[in-house]
N, CA, C and O atoms as a CHARMM CRD file, in Angstrom:
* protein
*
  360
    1    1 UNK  N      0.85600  -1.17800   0.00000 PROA 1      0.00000
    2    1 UNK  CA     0.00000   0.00000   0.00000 PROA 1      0.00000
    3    1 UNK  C      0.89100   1.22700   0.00000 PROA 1      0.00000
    4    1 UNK  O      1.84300   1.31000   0.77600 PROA 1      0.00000
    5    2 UNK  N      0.57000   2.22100  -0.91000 PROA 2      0.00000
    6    2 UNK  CA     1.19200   3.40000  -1.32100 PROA 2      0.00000
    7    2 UNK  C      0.83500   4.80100   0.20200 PROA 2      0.00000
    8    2 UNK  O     -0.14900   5.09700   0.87900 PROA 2      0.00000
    9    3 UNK  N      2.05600   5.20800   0.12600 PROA 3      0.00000
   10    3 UNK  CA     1.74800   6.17300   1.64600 PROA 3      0.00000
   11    3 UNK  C      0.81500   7.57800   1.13000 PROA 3      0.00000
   12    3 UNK  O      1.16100   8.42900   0.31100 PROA 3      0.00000
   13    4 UNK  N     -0.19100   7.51300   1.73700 PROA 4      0.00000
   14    4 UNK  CA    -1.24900   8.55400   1.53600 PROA 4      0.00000
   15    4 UNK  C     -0.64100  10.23900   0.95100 PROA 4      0.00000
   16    4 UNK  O      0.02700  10.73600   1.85800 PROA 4      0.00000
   17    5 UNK  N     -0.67400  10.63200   0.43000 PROA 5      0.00000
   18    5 UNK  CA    -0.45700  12.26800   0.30600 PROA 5      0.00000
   19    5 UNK  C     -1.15200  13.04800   1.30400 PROA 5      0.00000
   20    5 UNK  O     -2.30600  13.36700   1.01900 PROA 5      0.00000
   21    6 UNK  N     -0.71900  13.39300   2.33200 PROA 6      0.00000
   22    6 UNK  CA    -0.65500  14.55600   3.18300 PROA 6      0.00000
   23    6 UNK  C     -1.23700  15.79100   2.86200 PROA 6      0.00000
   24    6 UNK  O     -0.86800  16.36700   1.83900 PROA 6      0.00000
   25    7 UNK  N     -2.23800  16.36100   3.71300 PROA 7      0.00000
   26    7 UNK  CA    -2.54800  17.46400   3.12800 PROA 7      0.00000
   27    7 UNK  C     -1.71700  18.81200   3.77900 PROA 7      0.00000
   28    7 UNK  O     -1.38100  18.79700   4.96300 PROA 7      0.00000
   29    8 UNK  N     -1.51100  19.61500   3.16800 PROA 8      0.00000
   30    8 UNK  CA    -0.19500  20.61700   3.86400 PROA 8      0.00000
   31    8 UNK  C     -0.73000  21.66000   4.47600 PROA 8      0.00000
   32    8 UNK  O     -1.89700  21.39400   4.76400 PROA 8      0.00000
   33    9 UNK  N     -0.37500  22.88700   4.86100 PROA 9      0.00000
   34    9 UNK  CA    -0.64100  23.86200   5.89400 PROA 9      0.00000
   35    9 UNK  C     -1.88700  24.53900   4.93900 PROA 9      0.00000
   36    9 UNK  O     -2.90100  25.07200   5.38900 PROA 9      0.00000
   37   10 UNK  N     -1.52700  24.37100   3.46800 PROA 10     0.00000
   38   10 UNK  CA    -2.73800  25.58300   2.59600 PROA 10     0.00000
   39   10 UNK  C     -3.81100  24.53000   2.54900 PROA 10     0.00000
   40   10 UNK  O     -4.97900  24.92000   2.54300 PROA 10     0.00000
   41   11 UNK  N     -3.53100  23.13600   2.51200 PROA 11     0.00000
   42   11 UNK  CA    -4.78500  22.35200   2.51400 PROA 11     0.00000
   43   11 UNK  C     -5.83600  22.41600   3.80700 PROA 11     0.00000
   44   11 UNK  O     -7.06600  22.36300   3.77400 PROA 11     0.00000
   45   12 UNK  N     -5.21700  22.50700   4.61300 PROA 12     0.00000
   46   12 UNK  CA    -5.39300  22.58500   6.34000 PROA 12     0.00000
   47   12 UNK  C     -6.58900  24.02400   6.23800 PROA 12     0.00000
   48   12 UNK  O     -7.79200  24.04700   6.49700 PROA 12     0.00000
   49   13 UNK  N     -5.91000  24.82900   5.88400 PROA 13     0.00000
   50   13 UNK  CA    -6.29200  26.00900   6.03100 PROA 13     0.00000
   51   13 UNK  C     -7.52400  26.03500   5.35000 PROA 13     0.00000
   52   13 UNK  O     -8.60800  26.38700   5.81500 PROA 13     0.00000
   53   14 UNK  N     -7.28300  25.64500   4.23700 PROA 14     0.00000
   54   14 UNK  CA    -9.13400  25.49400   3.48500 PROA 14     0.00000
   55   14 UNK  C     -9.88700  24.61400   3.83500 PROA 14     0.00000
   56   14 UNK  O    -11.04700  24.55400   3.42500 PROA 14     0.00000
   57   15 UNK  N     -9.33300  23.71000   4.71400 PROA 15     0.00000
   58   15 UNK  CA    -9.96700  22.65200   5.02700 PROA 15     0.00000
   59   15 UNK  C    -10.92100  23.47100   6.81800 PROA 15     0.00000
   60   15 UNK  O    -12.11700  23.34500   7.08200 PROA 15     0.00000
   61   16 UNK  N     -9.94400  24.16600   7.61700 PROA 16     0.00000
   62   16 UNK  CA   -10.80500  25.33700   8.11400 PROA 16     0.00000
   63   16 UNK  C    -11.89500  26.28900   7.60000 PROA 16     0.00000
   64   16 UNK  O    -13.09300  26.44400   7.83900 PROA 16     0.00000
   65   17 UNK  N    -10.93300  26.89600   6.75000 PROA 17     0.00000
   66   17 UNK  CA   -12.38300  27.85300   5.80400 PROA 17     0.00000
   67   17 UNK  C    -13.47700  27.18200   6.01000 PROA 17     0.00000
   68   17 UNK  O    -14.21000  27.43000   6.96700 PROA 17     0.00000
   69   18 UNK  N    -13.74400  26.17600   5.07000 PROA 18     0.00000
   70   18 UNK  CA   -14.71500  25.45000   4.83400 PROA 18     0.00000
   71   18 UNK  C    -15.78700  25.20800   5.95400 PROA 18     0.00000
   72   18 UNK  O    -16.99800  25.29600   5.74900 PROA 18     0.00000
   73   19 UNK  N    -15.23900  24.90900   7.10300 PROA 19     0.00000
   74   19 UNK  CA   -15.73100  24.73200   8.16700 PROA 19     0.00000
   75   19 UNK  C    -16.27000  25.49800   9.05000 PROA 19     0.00000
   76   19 UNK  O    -17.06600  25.20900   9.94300 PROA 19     0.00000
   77   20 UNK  N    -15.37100  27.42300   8.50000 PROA 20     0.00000
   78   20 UNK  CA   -16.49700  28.44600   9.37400 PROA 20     0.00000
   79   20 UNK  C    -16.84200  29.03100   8.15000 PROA 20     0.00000
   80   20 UNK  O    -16.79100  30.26000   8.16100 PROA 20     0.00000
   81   21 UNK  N    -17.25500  28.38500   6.85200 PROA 21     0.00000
   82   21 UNK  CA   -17.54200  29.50800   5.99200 PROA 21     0.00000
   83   21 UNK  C    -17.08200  30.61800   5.75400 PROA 21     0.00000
   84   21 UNK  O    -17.84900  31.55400   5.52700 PROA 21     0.00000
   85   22 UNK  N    -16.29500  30.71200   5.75100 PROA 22     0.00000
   86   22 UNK  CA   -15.04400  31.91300   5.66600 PROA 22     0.00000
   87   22 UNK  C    -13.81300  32.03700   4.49900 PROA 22     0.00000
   88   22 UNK  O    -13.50800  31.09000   3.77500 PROA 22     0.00000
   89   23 UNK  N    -13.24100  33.20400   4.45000 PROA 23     0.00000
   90   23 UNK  CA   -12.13600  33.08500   3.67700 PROA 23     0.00000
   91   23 UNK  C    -10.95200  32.49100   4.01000 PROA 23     0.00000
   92   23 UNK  O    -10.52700  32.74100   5.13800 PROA 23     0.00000
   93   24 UNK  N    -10.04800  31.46400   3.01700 PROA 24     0.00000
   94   24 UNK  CA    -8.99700  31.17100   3.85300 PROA 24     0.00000
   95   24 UNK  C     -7.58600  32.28900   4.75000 PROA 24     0.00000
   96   24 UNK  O     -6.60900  32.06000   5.46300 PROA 24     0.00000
   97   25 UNK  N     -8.16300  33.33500   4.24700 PROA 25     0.00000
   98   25 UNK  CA    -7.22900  34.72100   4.80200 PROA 25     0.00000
   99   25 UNK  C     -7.70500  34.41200   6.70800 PROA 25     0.00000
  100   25 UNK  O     -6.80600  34.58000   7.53200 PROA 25     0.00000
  101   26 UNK  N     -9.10300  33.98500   7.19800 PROA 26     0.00000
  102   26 UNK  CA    -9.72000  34.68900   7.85500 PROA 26     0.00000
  103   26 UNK  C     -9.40500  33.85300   8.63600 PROA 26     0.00000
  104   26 UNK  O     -9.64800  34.27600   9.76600 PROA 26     0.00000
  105   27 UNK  N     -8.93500  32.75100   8.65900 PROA 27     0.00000
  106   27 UNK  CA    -8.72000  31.73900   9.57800 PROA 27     0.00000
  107   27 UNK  C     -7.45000  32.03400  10.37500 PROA 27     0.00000
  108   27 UNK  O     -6.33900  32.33700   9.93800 PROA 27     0.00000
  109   28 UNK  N     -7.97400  31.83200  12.01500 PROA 28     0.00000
  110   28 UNK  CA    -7.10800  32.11800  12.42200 PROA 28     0.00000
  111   28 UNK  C     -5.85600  31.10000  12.94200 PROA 28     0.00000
  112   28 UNK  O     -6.13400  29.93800  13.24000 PROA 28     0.00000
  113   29 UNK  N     -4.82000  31.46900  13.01100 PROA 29     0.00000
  114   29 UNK  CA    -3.37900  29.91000  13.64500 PROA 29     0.00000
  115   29 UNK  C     -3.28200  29.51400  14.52600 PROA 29     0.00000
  116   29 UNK  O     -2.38900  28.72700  14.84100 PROA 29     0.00000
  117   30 UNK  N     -4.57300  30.10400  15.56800 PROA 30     0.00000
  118   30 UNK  CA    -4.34400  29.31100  16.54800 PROA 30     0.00000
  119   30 UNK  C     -5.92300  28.82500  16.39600 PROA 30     0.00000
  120   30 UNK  O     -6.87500  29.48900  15.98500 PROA 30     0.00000
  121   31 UNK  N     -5.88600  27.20000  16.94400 PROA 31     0.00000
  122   31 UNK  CA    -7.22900  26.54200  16.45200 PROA 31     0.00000
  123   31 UNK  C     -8.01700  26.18000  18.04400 PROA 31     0.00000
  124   31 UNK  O     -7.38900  25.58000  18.91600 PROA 31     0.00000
  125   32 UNK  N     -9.28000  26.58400  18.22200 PROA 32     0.00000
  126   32 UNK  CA   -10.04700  26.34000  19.32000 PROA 32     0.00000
  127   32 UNK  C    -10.49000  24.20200  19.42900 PROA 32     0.00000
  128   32 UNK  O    -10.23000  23.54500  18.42100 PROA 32     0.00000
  129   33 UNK  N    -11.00100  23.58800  20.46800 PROA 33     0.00000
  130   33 UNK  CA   -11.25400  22.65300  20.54300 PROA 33     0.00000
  131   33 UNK  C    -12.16000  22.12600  19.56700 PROA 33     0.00000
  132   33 UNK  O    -12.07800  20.91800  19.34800 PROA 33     0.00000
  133   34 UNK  N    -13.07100  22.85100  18.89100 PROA 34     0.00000
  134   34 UNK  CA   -14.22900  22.50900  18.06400 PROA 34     0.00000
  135   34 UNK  C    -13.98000  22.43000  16.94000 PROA 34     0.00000
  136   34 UNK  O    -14.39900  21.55200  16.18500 PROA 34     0.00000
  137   35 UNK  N    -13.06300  23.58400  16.57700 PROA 35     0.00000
  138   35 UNK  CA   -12.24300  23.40700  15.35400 PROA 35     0.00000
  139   35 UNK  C    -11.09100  21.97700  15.22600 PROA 35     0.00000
  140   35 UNK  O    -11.15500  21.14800  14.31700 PROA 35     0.00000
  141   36 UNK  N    -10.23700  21.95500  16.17800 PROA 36     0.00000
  142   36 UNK  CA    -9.33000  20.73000  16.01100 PROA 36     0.00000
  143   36 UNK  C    -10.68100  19.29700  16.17300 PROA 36     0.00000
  144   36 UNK  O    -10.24700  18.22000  15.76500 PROA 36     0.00000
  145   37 UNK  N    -11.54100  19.27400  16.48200 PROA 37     0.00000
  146   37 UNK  CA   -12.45000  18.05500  16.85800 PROA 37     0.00000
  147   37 UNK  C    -13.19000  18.08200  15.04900 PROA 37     0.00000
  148   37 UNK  O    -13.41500  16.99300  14.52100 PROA 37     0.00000
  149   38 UNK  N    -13.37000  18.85100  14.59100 PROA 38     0.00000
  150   38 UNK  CA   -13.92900  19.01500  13.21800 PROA 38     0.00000
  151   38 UNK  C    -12.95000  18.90800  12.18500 PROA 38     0.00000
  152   38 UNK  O    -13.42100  18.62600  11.08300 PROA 38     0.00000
  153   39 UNK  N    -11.72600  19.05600  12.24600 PROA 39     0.00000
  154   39 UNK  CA   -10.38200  18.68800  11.45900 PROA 39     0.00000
  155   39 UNK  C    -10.27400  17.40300  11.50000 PROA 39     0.00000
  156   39 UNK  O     -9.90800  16.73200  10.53500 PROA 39     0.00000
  157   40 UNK  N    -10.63700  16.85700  12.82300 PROA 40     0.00000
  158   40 UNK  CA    -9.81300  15.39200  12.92700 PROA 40     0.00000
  159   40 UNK  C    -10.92100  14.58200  11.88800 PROA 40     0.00000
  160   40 UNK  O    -10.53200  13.77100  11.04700 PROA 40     0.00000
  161   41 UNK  N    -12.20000  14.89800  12.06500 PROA 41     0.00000
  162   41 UNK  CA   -13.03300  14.04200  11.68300 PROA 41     0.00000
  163   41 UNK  C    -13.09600  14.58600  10.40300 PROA 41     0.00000
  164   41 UNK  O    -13.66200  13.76000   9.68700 PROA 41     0.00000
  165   42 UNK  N    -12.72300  15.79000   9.63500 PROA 42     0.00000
  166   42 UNK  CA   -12.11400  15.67400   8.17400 PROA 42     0.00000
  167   42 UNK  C    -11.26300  15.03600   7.92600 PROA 42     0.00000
  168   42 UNK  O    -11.36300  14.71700   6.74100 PROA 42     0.00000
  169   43 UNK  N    -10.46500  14.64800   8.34100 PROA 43     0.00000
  170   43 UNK  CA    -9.13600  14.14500   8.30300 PROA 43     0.00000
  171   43 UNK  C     -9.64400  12.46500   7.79900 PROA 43     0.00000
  172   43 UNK  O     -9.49600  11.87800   6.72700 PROA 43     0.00000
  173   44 UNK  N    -10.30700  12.03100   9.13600 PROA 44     0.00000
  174   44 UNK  CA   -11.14000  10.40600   9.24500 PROA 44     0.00000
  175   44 UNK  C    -11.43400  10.35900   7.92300 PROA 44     0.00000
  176   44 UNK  O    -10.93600   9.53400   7.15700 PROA 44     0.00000
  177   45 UNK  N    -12.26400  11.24700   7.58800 PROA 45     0.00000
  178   45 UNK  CA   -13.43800  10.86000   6.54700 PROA 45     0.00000
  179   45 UNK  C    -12.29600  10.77200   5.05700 PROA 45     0.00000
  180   45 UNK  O    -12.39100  10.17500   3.98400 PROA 45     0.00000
  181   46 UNK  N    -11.19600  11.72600   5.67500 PROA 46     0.00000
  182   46 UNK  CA   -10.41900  11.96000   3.92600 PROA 46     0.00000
  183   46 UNK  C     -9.85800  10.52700   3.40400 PROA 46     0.00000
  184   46 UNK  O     -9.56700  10.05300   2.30600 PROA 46     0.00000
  185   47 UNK  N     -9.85400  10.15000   4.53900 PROA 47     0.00000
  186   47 UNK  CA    -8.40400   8.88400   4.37900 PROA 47     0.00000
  187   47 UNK  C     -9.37400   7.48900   5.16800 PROA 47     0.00000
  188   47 UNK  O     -8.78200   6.57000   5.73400 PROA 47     0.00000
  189   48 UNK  N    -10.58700   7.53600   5.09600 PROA 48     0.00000
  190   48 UNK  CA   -11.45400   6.34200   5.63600 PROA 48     0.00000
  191   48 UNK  C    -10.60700   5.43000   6.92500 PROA 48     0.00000
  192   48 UNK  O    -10.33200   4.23700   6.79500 PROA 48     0.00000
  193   49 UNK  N    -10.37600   5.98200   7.76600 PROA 49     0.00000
  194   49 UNK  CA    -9.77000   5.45000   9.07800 PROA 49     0.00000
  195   49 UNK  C    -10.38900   6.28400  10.08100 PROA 49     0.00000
  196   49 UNK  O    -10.86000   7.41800   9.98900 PROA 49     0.00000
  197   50 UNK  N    -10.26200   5.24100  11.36500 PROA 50     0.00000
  198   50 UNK  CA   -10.54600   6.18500  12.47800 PROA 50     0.00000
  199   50 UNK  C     -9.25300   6.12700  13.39100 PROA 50     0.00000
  200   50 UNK  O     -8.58800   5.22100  13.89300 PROA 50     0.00000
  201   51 UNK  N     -9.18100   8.11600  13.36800 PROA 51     0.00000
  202   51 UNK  CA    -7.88700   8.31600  14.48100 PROA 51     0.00000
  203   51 UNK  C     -8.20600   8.53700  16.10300 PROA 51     0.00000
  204   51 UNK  O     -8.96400   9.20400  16.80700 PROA 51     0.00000
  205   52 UNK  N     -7.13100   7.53800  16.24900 PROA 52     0.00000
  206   52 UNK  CA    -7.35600   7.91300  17.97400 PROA 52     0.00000
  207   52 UNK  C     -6.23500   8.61500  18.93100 PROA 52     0.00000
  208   52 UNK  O     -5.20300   8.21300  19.46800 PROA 52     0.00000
  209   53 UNK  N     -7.04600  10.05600  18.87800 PROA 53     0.00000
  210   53 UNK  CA    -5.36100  10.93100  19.50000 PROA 53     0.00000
  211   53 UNK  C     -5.33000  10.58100  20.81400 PROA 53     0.00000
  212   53 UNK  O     -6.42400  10.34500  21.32700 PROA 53     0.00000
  213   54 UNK  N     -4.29900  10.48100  21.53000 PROA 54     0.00000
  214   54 UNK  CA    -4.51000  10.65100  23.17800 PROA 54     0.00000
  215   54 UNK  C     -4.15700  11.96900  23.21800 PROA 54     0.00000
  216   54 UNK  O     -3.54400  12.78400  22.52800 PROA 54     0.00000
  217   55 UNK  N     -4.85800  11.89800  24.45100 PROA 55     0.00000
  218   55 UNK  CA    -5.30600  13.33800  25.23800 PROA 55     0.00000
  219   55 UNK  C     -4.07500  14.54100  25.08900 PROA 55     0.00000
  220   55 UNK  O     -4.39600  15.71900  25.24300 PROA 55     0.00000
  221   56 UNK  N     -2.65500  14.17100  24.78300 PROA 56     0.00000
  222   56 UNK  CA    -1.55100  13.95000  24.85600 PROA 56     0.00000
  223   56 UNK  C     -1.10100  15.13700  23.35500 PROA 56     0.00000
  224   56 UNK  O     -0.61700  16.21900  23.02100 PROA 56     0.00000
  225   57 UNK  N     -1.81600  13.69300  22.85400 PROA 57     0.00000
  226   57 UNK  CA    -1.75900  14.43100  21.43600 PROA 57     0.00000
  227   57 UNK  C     -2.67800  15.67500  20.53400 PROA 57     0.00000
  228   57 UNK  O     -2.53100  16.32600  19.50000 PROA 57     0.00000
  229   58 UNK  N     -3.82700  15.51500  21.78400 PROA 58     0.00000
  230   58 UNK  CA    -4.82300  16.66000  21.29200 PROA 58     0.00000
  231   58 UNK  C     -4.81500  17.85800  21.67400 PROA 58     0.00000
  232   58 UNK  O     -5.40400  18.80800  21.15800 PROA 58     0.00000
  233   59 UNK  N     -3.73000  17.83400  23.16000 PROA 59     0.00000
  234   59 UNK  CA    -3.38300  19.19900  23.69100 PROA 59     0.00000
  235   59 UNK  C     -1.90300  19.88000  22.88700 PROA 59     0.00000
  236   59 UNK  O     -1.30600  20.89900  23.23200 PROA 59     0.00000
  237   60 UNK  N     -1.67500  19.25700  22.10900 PROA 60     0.00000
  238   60 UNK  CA    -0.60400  19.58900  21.48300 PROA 60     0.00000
  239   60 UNK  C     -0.73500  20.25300  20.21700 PROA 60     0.00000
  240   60 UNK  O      0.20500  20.49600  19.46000 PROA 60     0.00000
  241   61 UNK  N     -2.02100  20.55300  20.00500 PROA 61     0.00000
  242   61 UNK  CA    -2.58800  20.93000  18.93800 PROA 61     0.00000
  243   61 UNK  C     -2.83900  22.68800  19.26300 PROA 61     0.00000
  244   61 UNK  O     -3.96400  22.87800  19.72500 PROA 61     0.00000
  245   62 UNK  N     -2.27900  23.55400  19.15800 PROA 62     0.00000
  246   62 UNK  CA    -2.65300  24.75100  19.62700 PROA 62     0.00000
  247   62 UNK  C     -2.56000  25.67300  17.67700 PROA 62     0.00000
  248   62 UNK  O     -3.17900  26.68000  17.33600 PROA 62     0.00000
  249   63 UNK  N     -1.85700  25.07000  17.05700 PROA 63     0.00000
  250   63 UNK  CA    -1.99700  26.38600  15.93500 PROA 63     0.00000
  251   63 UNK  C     -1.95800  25.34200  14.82100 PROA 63     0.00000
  252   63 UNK  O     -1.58800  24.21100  15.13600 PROA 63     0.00000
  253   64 UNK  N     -2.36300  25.63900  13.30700 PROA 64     0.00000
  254   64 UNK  CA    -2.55000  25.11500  12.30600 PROA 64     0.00000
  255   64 UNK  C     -1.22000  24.40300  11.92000 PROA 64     0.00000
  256   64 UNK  O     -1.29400  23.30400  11.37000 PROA 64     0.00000
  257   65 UNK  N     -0.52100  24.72800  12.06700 PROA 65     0.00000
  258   65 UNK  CA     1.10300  23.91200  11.65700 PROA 65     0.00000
  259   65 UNK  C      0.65900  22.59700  12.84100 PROA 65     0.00000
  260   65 UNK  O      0.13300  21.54300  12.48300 PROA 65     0.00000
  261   66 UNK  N      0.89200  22.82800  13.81500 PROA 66     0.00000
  262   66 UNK  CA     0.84900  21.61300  14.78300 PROA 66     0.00000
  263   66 UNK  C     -0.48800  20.51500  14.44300 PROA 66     0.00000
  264   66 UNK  O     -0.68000  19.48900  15.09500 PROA 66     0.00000
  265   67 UNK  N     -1.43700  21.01500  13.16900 PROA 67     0.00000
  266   67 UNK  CA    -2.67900  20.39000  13.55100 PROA 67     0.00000
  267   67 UNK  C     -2.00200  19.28900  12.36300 PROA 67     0.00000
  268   67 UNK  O     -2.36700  18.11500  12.30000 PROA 67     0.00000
  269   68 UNK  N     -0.86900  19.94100  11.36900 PROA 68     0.00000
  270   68 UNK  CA    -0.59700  19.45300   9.87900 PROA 68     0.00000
  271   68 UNK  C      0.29800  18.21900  10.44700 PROA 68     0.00000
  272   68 UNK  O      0.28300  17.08800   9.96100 PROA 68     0.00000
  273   69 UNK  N      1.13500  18.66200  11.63900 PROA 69     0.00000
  274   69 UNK  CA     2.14100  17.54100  11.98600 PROA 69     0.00000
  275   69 UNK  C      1.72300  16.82800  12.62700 PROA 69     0.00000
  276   69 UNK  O      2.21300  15.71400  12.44000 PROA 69     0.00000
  277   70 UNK  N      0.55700  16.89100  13.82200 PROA 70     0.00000
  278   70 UNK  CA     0.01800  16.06100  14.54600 PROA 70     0.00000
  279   70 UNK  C     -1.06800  15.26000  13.89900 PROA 70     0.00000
  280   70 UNK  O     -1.04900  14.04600  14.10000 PROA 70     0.00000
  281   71 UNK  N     -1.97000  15.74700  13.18200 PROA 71     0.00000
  282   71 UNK  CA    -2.82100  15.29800  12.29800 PROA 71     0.00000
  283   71 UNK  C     -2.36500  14.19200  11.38200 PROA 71     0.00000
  284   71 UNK  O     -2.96000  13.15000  11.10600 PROA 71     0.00000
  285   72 UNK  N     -0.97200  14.70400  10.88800 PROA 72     0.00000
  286   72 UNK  CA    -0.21700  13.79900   9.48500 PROA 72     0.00000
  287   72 UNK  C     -0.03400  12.88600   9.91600 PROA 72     0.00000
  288   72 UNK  O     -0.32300  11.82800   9.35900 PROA 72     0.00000
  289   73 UNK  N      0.67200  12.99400  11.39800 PROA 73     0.00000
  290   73 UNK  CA     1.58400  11.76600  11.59500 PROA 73     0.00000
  291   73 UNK  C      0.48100  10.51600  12.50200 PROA 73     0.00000
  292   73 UNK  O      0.90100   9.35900  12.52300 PROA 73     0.00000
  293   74 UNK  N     -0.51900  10.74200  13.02100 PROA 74     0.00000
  294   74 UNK  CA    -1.56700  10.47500  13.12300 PROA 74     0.00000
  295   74 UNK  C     -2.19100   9.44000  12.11900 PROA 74     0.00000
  296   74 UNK  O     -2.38300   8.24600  12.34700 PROA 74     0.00000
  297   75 UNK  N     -2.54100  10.30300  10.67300 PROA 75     0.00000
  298   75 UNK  CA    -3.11000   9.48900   9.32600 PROA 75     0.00000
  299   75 UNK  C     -1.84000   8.25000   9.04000 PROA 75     0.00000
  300   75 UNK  O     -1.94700   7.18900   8.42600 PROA 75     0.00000
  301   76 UNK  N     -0.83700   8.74500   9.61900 PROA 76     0.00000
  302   76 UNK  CA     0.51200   7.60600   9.14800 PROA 76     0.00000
  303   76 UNK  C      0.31900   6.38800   9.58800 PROA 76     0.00000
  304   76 UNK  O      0.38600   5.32400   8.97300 PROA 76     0.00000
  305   77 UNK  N     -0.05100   6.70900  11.24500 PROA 77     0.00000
  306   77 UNK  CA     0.28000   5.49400  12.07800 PROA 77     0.00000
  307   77 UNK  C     -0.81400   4.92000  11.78600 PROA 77     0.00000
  308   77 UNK  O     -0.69600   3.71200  11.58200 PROA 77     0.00000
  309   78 UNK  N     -2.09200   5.45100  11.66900 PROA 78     0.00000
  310   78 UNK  CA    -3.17300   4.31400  11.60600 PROA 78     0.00000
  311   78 UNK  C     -3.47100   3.72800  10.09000 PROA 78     0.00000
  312   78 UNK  O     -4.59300   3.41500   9.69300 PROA 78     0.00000
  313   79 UNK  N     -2.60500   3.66500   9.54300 PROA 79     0.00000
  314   79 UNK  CA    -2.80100   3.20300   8.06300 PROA 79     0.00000
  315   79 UNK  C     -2.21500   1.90100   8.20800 PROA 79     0.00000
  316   79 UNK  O     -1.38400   1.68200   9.08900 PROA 79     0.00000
  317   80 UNK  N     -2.63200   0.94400   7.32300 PROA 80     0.00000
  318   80 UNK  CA    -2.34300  -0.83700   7.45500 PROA 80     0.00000
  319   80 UNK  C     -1.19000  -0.46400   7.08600 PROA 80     0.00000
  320   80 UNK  O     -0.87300   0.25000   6.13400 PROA 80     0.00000
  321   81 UNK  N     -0.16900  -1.28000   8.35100 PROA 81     0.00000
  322   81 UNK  CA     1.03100  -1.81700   7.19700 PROA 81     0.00000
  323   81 UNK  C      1.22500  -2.31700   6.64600 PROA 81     0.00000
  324   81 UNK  O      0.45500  -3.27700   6.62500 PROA 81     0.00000
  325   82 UNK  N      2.08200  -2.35700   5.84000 PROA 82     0.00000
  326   82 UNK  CA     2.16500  -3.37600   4.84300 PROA 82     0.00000
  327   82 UNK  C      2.35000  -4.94300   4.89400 PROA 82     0.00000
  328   82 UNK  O      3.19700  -5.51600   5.57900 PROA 82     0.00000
  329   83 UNK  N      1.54500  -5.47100   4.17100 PROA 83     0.00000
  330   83 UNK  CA     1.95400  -7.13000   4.71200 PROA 83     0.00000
  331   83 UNK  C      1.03300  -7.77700   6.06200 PROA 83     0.00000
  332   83 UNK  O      0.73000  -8.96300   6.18600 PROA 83     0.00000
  333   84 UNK  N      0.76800  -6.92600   6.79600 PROA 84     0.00000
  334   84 UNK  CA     0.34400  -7.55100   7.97300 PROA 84     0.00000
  335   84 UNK  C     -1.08200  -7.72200   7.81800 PROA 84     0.00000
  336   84 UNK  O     -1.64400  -8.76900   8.13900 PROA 84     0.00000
  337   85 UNK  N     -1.74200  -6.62300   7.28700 PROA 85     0.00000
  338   85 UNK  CA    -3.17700  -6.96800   7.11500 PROA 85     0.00000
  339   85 UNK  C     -4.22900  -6.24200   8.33500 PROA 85     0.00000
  340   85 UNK  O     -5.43700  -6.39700   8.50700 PROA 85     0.00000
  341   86 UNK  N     -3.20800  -5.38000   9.09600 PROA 86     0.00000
  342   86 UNK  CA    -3.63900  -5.41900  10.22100 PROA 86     0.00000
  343   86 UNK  C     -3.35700  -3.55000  10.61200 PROA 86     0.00000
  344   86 UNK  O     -2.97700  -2.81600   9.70000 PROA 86     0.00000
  345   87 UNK  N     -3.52900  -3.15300  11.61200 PROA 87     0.00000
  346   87 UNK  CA    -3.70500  -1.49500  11.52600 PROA 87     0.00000
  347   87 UNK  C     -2.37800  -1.08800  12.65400 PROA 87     0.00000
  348   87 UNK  O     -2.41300  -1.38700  13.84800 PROA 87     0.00000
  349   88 UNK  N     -1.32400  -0.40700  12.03600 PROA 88     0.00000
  350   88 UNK  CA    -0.65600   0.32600  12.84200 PROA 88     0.00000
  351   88 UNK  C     -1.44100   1.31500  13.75200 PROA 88     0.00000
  352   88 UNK  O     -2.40500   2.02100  13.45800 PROA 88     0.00000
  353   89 UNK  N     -0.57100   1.14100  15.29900 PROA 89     0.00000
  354   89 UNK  CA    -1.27700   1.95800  16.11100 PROA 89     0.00000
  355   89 UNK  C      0.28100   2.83800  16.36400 PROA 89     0.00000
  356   89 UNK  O      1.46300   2.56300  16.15500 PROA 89     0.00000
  357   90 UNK  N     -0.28100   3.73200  16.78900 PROA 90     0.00000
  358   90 UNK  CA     0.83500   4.69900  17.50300 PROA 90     0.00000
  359   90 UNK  C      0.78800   4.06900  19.61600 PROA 90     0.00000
  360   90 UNK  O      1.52500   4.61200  20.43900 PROA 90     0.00000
């Protein structure tokens, strides 16, 4: 299985827009709880997996860069590895 394409900080960002109806100018870098809880489950739906952050990993989420690295690496771990048949966990 081929490693997913990542969506990057401008994908992120429209991927906010979208979510307050807004321009992507208008969005702001630092992201509230409702917003990172509505990313993740864009995120789920983009890449048909379900992510499970710990608590750990969800407070670590304070601005749009952190949502791209925490988010990414996130979509990484829970993707099948290869061969096994079975679901990497972090």
């Amino acid at each position: 299985m081929s490693t997913p394409v990542l969506p990057d900080r401008a994908a992120v960002v429209a991927m906010l827009a979208a979510f307050g109806q807004r321009a992507a100018e208008s969005v702001p870098e630092n992201l509230g709880s409702l917003e990172l809880t509505w990313l993740t489950a864009e995120f789920e739906q983009r890449y048909g997996i379900e992510l499970d952050l710990s608590d750990e990993q969800f407070a670590a989420v304070r601005t749009v860069d952190d949502a791209v690295a925490v988010l990414g690496a996130a979509v990484l771990a829970a993707r099948p590895s290869p061969g096994t048949g079975g679901v990497a966990r972090s």
